[in-house]
PASEBA-1860 file (N, C-alpha, C; in nm, 3 decimals):
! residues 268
1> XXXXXXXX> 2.038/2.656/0.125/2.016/2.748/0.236/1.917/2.857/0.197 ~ 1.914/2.883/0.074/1.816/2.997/0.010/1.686/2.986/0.002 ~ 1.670/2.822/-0.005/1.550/2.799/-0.036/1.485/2.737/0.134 ~ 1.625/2.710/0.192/1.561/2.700/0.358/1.491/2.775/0.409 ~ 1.579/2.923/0.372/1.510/3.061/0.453/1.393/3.100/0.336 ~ 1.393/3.007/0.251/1.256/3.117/0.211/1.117/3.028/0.262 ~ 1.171/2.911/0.279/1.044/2.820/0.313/0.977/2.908/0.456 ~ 1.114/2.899/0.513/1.095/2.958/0.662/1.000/3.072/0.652
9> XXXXXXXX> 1.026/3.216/0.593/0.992/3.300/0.589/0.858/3.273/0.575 ~ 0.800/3.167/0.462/0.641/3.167/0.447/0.584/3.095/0.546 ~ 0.696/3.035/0.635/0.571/2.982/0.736/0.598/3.126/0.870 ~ 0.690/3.182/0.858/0.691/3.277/0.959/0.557/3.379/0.966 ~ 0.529/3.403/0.780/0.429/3.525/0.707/0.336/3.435/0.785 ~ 0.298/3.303/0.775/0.168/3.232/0.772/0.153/3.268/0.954 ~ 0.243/3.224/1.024/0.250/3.274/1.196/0.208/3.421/1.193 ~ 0.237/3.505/1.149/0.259/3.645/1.126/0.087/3.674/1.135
17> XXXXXXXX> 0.061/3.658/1.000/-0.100/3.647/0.935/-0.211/3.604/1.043 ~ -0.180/3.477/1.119/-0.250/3.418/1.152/-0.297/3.506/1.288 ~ -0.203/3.577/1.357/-0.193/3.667/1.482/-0.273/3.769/1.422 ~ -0.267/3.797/1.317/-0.315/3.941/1.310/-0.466/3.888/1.271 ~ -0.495/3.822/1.215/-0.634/3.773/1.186/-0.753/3.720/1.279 ~ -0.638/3.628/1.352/-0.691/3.559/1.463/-0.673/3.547/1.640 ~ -0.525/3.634/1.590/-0.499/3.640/1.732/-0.413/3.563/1.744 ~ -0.340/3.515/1.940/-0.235/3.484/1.995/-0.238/3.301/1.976
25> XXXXXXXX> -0.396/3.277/2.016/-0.412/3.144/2.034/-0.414/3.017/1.889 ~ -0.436/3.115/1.746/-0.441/3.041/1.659/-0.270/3.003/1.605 ~ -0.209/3.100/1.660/-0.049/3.091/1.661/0.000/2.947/1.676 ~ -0.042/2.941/1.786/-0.018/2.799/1.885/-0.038/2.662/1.783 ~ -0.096/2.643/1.663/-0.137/2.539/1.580/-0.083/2.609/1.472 ~ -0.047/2.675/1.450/-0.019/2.662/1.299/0.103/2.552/1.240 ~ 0.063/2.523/1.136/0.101/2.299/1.070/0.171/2.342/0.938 ~ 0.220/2.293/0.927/0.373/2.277/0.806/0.246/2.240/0.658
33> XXXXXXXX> 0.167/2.179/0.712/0.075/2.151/0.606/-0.008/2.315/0.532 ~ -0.077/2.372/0.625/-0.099/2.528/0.621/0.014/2.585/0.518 ~ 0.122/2.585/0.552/0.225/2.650/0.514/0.275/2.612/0.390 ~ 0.219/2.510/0.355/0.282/2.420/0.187/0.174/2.481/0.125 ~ 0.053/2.515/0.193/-0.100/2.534/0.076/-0.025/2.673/0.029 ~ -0.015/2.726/0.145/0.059/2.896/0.075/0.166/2.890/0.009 ~ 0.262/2.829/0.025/0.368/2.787/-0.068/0.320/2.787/-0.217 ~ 0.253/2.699/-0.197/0.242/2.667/-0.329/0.143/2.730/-0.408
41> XXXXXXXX> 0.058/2.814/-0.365/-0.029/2.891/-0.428/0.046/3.011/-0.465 ~ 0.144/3.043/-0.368/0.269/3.199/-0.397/0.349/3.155/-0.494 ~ 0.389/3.060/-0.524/0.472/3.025/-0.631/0.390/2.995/-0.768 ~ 0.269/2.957/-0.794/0.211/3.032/-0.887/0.085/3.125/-0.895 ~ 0.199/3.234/-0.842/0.149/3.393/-0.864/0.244/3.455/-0.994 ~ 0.160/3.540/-1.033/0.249/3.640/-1.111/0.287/3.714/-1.013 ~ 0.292/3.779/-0.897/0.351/3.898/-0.824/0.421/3.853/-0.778 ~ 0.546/3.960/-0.799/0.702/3.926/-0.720/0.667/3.927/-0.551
49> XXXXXXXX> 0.726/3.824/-0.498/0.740/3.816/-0.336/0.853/3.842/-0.272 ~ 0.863/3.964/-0.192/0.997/3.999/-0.166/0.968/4.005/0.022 ~ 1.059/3.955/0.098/1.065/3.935/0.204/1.143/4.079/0.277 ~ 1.170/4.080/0.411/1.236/4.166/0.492/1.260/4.123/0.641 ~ 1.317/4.150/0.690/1.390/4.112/0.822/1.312/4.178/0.938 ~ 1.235/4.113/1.041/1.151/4.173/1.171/1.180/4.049/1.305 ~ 1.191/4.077/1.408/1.220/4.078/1.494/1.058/3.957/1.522 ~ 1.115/3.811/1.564/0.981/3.742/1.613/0.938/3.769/1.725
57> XXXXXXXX> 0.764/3.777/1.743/0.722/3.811/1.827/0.728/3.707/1.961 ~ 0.745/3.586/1.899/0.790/3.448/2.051/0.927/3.493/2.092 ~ 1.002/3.590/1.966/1.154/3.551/2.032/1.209/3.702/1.996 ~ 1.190/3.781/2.092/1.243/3.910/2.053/1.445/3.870/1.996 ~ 1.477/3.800/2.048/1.624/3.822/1.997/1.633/3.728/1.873 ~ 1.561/3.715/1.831/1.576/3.632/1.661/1.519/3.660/1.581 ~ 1.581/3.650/1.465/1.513/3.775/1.362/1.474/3.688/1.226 ~ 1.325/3.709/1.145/1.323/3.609/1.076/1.281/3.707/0.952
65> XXXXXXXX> 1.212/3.614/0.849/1.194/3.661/0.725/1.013/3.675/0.729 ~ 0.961/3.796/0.692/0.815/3.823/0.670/0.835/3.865/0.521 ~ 0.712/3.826/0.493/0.658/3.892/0.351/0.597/4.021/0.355 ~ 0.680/4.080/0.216/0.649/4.236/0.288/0.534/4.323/0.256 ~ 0.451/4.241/0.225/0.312/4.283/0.156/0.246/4.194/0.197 ~ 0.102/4.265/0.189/-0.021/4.137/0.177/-0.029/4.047/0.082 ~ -0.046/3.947/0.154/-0.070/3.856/0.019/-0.212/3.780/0.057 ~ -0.324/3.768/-0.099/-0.391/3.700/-0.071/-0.404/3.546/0.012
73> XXXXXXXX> -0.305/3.482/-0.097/-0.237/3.346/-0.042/-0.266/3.324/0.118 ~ -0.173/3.408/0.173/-0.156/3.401/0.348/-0.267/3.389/0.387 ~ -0.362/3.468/0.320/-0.520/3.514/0.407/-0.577/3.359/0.421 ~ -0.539/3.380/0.272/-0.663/3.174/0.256/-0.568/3.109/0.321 ~ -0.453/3.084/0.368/-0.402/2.996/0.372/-0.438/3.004/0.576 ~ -0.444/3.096/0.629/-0.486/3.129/0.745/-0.592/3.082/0.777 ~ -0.715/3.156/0.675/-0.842/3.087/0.727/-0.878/2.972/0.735 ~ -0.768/2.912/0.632/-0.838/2.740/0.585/-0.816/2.705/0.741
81> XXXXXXXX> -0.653/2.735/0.781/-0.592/2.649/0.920/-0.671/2.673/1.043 ~ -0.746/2.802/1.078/-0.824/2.795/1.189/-0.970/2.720/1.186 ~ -1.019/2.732/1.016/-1.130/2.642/0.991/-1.105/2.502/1.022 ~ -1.022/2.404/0.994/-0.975/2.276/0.958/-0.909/2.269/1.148 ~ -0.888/2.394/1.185/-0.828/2.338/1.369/-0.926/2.322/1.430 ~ -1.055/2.362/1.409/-1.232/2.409/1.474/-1.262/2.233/1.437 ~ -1.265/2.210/1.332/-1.325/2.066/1.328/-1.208/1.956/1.368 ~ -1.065/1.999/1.365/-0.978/1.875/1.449/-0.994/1.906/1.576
89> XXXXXXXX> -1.006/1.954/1.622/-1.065/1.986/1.801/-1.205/1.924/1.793 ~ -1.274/1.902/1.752/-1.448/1.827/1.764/-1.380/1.717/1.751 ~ -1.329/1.664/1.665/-1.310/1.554/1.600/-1.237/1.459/1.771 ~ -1.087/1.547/1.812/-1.026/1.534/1.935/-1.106/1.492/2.038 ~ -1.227/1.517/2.035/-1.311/1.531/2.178/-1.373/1.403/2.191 ~ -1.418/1.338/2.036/-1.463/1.248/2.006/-1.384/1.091/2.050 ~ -1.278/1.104/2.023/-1.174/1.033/2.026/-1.109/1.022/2.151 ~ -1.133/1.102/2.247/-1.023/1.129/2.372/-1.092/1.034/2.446
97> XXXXXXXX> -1.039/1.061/2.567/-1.063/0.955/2.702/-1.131/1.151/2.759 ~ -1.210/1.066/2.894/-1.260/1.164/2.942/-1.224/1.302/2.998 ~ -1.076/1.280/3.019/-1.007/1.415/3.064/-0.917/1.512/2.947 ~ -0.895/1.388/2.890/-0.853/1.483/2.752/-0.988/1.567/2.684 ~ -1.066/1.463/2.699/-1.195/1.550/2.600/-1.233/1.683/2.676 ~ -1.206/1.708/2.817/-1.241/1.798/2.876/-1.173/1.889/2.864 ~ -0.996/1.877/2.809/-0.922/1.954/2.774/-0.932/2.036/2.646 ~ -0.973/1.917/2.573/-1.009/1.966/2.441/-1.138/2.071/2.396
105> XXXXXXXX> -1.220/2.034/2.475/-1.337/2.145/2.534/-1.287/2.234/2.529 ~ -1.183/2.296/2.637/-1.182/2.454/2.680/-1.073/2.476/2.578 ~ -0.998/2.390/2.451/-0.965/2.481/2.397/-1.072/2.526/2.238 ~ -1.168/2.409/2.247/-1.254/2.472/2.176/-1.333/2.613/2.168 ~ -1.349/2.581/2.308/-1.391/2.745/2.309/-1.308/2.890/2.317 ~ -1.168/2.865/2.316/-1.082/2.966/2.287/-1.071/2.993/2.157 ~ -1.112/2.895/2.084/-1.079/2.823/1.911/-1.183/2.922/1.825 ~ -1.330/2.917/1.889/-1.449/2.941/1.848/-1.497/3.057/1.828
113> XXXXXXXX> -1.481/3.195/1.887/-1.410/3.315/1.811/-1.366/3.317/1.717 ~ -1.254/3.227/1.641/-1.149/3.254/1.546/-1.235/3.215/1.448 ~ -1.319/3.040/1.453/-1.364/3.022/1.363/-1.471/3.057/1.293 ~ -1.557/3.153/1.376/-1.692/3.205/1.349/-1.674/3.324/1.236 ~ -1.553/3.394/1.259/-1.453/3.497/1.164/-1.443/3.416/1.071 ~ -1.321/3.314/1.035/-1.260/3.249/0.953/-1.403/3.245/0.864 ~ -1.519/3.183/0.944/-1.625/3.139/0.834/-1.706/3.250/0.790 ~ -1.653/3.370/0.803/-1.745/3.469/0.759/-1.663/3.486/0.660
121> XXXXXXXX> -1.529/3.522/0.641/-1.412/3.585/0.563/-1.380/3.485/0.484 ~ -1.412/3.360/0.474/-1.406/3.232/0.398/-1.507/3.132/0.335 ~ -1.620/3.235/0.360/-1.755/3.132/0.331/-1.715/3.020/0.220 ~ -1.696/3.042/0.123/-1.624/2.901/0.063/-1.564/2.772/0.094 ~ -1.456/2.805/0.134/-1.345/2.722/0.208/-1.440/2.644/0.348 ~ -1.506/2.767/0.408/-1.613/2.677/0.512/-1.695/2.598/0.463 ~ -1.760/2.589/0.395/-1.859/2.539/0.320/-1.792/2.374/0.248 ~ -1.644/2.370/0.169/-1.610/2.287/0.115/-1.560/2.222/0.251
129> XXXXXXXX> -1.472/2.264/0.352/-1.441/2.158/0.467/-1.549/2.081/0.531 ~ -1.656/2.165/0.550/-1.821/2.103/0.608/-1.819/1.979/0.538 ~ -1.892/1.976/0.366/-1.866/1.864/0.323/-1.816/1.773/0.317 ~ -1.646/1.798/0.343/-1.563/1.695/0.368/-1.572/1.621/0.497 ~ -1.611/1.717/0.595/-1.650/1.658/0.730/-1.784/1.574/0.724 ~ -1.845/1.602/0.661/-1.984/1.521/0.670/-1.937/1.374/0.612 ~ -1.851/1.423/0.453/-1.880/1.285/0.371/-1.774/1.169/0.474 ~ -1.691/1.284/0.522/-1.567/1.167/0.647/-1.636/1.087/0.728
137> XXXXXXXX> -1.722/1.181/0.781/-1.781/1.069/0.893/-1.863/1.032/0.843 ~ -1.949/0.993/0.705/-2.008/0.903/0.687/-1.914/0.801/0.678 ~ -1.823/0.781/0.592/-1.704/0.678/0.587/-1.687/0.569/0.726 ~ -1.670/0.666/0.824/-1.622/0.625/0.938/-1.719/0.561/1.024 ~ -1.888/0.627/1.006/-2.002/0.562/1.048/-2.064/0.401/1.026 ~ -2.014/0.376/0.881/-2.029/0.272/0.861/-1.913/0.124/0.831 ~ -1.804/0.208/0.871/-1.678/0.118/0.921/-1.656/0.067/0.746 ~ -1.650/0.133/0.667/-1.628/0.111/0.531/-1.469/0.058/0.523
145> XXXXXXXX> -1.476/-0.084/0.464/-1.353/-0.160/0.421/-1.265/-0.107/0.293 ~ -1.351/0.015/0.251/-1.258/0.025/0.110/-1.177/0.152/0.176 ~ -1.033/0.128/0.100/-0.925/0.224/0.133/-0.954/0.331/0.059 ~ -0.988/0.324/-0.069/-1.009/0.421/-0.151/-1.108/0.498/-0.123 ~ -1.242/0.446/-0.067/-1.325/0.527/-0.014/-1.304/0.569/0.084 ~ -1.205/0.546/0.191/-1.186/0.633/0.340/-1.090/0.755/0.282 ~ -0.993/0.724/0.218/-0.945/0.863/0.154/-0.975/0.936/0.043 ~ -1.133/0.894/-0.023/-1.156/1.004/-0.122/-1.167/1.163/-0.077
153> XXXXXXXX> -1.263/1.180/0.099/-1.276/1.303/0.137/-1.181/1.371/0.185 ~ -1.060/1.313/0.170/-0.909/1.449/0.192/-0.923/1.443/0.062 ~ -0.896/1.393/-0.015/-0.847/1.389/-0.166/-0.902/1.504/-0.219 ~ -1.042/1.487/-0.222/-1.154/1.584/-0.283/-1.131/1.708/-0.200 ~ -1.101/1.709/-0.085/-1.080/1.833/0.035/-0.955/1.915/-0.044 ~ -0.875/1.843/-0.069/-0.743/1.913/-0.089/-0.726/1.977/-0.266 ~ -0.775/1.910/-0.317/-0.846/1.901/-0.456/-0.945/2.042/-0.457 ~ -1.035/2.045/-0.407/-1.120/2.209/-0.395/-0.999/2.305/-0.330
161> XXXXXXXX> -0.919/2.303/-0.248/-0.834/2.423/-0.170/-0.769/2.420/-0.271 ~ -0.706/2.372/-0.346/-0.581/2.422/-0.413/-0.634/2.455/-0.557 ~ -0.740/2.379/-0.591/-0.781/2.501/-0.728/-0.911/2.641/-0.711 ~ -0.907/2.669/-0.556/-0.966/2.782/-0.547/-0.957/2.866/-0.659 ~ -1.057/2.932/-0.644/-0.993/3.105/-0.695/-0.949/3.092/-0.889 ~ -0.889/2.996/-0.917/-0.831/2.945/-1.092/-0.950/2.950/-1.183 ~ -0.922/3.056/-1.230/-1.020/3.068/-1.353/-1.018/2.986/-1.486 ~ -0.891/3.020/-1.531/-0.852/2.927/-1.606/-0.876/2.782/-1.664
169> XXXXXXXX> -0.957/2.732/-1.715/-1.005/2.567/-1.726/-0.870/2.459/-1.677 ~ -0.782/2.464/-1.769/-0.684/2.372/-1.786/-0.654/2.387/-1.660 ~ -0.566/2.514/-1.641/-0.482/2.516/-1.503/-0.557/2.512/-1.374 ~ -0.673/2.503/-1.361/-0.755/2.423/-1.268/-0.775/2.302/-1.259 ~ -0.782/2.264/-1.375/-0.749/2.067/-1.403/-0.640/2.025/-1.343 ~ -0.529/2.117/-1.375/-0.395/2.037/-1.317/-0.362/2.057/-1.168 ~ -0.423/2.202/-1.118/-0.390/2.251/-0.960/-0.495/2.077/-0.932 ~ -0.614/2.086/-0.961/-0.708/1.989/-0.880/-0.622/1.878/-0.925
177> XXXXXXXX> -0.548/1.831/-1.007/-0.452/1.711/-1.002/-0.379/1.699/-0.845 ~ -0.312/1.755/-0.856/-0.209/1.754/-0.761/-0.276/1.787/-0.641 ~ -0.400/1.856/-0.600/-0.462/1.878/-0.468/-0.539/1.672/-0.410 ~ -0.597/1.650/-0.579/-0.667/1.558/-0.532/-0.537/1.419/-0.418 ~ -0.447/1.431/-0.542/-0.323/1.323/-0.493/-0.224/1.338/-0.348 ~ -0.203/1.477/-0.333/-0.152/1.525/-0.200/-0.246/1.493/-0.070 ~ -0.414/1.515/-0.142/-0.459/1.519/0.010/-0.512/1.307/-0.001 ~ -0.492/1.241/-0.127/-0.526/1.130/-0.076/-0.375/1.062/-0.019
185> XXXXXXXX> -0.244/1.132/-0.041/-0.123/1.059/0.005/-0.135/1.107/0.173 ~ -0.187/1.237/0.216/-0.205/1.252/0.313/-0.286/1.169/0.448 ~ -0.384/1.164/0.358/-0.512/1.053/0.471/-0.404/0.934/0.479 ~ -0.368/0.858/0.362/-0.296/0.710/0.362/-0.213/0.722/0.430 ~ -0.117/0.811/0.428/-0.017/0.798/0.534/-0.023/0.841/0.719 ~ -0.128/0.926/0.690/-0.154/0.940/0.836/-0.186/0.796/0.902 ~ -0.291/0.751/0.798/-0.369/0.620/0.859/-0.278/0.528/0.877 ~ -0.182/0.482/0.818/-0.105/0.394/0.827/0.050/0.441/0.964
193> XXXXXXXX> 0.026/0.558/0.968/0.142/0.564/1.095/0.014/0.544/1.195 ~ -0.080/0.557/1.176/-0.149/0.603/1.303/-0.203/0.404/1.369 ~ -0.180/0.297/1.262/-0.246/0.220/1.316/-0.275/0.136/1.376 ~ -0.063/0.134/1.460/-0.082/0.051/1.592/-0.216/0.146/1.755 ~ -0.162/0.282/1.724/-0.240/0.380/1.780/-0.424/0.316/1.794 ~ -0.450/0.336/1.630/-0.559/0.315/1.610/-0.646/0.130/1.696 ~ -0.524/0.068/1.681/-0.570/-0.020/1.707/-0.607/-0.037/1.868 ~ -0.579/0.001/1.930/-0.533/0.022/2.063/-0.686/0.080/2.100
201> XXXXXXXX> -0.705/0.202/2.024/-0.799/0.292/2.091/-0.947/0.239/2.030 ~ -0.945/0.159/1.924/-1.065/0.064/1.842/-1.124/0.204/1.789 ~ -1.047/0.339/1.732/-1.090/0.448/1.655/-1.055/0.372/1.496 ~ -1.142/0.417/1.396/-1.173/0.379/1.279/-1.020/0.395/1.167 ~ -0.999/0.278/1.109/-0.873/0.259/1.050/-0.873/0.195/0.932 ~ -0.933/0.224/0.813/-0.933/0.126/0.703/-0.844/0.015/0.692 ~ -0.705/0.007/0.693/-0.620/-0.044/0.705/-0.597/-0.166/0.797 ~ -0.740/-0.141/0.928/-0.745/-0.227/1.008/-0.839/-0.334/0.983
209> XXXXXXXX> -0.924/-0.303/0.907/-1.054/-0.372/0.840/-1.039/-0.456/0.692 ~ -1.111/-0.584/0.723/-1.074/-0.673/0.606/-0.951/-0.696/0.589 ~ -0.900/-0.768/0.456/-0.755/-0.767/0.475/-0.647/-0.666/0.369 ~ -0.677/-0.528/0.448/-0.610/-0.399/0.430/-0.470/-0.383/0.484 ~ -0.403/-0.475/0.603/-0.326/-0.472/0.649/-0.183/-0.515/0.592 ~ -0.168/-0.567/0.466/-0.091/-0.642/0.405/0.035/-0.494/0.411 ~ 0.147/-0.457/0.443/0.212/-0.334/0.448/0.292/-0.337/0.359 ~ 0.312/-0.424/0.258/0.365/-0.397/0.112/0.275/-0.368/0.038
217> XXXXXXXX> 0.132/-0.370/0.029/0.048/-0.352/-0.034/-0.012/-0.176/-0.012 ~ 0.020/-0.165/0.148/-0.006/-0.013/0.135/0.080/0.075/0.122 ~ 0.232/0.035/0.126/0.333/0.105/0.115/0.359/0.133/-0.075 ~ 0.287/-0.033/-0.149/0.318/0.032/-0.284/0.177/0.158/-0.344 ~ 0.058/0.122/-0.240/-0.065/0.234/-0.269/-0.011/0.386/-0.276 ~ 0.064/0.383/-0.094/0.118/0.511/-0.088/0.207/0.596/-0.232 ~ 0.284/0.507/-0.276/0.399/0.582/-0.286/0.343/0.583/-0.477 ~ 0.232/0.464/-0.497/0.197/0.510/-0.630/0.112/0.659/-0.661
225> XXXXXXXX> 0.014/0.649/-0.517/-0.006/0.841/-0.508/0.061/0.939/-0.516 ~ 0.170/0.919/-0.456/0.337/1.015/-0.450/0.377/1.054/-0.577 ~ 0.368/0.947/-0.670/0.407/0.935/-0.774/0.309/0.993/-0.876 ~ 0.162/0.997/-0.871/0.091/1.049/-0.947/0.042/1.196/-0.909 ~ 0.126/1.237/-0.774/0.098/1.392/-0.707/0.258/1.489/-0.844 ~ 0.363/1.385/-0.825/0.437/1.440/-0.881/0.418/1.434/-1.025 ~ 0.335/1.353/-1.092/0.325/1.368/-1.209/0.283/1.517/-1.250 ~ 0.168/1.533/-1.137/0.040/1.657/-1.207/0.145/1.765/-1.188
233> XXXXXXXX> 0.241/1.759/-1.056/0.294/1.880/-1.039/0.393/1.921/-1.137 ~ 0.410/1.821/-1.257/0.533/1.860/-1.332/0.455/1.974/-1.492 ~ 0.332/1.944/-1.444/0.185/2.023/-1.520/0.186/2.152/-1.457 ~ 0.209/2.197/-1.315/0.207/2.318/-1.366/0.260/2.444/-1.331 ~ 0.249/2.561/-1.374/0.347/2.673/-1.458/0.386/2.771/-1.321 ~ 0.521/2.697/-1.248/0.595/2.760/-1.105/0.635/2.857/-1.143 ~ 0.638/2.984/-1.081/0.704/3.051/-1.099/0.837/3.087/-1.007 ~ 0.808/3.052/-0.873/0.895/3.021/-0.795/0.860/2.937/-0.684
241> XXXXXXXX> 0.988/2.898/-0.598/1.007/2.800/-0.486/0.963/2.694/-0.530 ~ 1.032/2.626/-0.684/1.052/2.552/-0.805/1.107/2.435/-0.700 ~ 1.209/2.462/-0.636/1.312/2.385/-0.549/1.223/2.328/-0.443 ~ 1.206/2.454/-0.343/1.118/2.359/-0.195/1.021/2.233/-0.250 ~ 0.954/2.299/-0.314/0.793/2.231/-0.395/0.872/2.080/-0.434 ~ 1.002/2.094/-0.538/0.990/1.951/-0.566/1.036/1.852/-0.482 ~ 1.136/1.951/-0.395/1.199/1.865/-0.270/1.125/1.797/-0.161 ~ 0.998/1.820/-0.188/0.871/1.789/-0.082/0.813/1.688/-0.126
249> XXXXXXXX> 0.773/1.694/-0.261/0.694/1.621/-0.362/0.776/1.512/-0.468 ~ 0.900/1.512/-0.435/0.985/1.414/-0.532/1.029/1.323/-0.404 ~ 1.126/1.413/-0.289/1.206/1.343/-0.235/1.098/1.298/-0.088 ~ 1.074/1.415/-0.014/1.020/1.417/0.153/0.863/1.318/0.140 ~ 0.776/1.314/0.026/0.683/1.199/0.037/0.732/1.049/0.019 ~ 0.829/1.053/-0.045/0.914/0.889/-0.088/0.945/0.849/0.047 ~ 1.058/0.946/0.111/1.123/0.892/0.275/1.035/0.932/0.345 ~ 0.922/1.001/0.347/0.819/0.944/0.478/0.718/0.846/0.457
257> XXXXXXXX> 0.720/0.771/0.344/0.645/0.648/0.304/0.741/0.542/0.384 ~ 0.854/0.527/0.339/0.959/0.434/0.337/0.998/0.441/0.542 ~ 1.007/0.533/0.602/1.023/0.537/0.685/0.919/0.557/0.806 ~ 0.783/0.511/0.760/0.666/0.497/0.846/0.684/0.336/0.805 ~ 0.678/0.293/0.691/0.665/0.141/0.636/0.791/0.070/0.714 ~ 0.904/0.128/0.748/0.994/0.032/0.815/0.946/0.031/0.984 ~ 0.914/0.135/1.015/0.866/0.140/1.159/0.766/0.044/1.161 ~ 0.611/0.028/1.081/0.553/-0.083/1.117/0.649/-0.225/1.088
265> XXXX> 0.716/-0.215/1.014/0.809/-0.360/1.025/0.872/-0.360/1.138 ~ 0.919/-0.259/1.206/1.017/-0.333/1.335/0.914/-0.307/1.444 ~ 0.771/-0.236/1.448/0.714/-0.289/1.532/0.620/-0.398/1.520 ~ 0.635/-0.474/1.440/0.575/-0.604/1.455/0.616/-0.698/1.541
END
């Protein structure tokens, strides 16, 4: 329960942050994914994180946990999410049918304020998602059959965010361990829930191309990434939310491998 409410609390700080930075509308998206980057960058901090009790602004009668200081963490962890929502909204428009894309339009331009900030206050972080967006859709331009190459640009994406800022040689080796493996278990598993979807809409699916489809073959890919995310993470030096972190990374990537992989079995 301790470690429930503290998870909570950092995604409450990250809601919190994101209003004050960006306003009402970036609220509306903020992703459990956002909220693990800060996690896990606050847990190795040296500064104590001490929370306090405030009244949510969606829910005046419920009362949650904020962090009671600034924290760098939140900031990056804010900007990355309105940067990375600016290019999944392009991306959305691309992909939609004609009335969705029109939807997706007007919330781009509610979006586009936030991100013009984000990329001033983040020039970095803007700069490394660009790349990743470019090298993605080259991937996707040329309908590339290799799995490994459709998820190197999360890999490498997630791999630069999480050893931001680490001066340190080593302990930048090991943060970029565990960034590279999280963001390639990420792409794989999206792709693979996504690819009765995918198939449907004839949007780009490694998994759908050549013979990628074998689902014991991507279920043992997945979960050998899982397995080499938790290796790096046992590399390095937590200081806290020891618990959430491994409960995410030992147990919650295993059963959402296992339980996307049985769904494509019973929808076959």
């Amino acid at each position: 329960m301790c470690e429930d409410e503290a998870y909570k609390g950092i995604y409450c700080s990250l809601c919190k942050e994101l209003g004050k930075r960006y306003g009402i509308v970036s609220r509306m998206f903020l992703s459990y994914d956002s909220s693990f980057l800060a996690l896990t960058l606050m847990a190795l901090s040296e500064e104590k994180i001490c929370f306090e009790q405030k009244r949510c602004p969606f829910n005046p009668a419920k009362k949650c946990n904020f962090c009671s200081q600034s924290r760098k963490e939140l900031e990056f962890a804010a900007d990355i999410s309105v940067l990375l929502l600016y290019h999944k909204i392009r991306d959305n428009i691309q992909d939609s049918t004609i009335f969705k894309a029109l939807l997706y339009r007007i919330i781009l331009l509610l979006v586009l304020p936030s991100y013009k900030k984000a990329k001033k206050l983040c020039p970095d972080g803007a700069k490394i998602i660009g790349q990743y967006i470019s090298q993605q859709n080259k991937v996707e331009e040329k309908q590339s059959r290799s799995v490994d190459e459709a998820a190197e640009p999360t890999a490498i994406l997630l791999k630069k965010l999480y050893s931001m800022g680490e001066t340190d040689d080593d302990a930048r080796l090991v943060r970029e361990q565990v960034g590279y493996h999280l963001g390639r278990w990420v792409y794989l598993i999206d792709a693979f829930d996504d690819m009765e979807k995918d198939r449907k809409s004839g949007n780009y699916n490694p998994f759908l191309l050549g013979n990628n489809d074998n689902y014991e073959k991507i279920k043992g890919d997945i979960l050998m990434t899982a397995g080499e995310a938790a290796k790096a993470y046992e590399l390095l030096d937590i200081k806290c939310f020891g618990g959430i972190i491994e409960n995410v990374i030992y147990d919650g990537l295993y059963y959402e491998t296992i339980k996307i992989y049985e769904r494509r079995l019973k929808n076959e």
